[in-house]
C-alpha positions as CSV (number, residue, x, y, z in Angstrom):
1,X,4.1,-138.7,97.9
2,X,4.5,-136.9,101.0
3,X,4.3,-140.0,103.3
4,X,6.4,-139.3,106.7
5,X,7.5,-142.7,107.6
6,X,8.6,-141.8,110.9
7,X,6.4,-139.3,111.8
8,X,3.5,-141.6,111.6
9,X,5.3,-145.0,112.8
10,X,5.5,-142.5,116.0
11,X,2.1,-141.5,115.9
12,X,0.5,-145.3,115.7
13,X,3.3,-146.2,118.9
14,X,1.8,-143.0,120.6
15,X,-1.9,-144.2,119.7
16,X,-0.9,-148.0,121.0
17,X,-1.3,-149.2,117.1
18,X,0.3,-149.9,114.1
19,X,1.0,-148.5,110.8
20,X,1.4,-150.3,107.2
21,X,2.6,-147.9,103.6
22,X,0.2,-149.0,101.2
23,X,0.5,-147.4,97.8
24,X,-2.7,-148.6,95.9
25,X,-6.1,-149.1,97.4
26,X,-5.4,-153.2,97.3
27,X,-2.6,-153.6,99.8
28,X,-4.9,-150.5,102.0
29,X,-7.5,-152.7,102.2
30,X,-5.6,-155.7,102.9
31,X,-3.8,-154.2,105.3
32,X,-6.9,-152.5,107.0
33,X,-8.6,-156.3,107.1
34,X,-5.5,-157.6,108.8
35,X,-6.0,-155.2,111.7
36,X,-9.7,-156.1,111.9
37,X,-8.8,-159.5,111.9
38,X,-6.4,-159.2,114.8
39,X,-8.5,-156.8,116.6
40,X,-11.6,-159.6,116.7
41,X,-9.7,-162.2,117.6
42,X,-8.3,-160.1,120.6
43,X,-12.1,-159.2,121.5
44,X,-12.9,-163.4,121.2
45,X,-10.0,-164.2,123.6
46,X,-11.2,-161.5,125.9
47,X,-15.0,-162.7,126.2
48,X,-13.5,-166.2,126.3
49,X,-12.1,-165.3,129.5
C-alpha cells in the first residue's frame, strides 16, 4: 500500500499529534472523529478554566 509506518508516526510526534492506519474509509472516519472528540473536550477544559 505504500504506508510508511514510521515515517509518519515521526511526522505526527514532530507535528505534536497522532497518527492511526486505517485501511477503509470506516475506521478513517472513526478515527478522524476520535481526534475531534478529544480535541473539543481539550478546548471545553481550557475555557473552563
Amino acid at each position: 500500500m505504500g504506508y510508511d509506518e514510521l515515517l509518519l508516526a515521526e511526522l505526527a510526534r514532530g507535528g505534536q499529534g497522532n497518527h492511526v492506519f486505517a485501511e477503509h474509509g470506516d475506521g478513517a472516519a472513526a478515527a478522524v472523529a476520535g481526534e475531534v472528540e478529544g480535541l473539543l473536550s481539550k478546548t471545553v477544559q481550557a475555557r473552563a478554566c
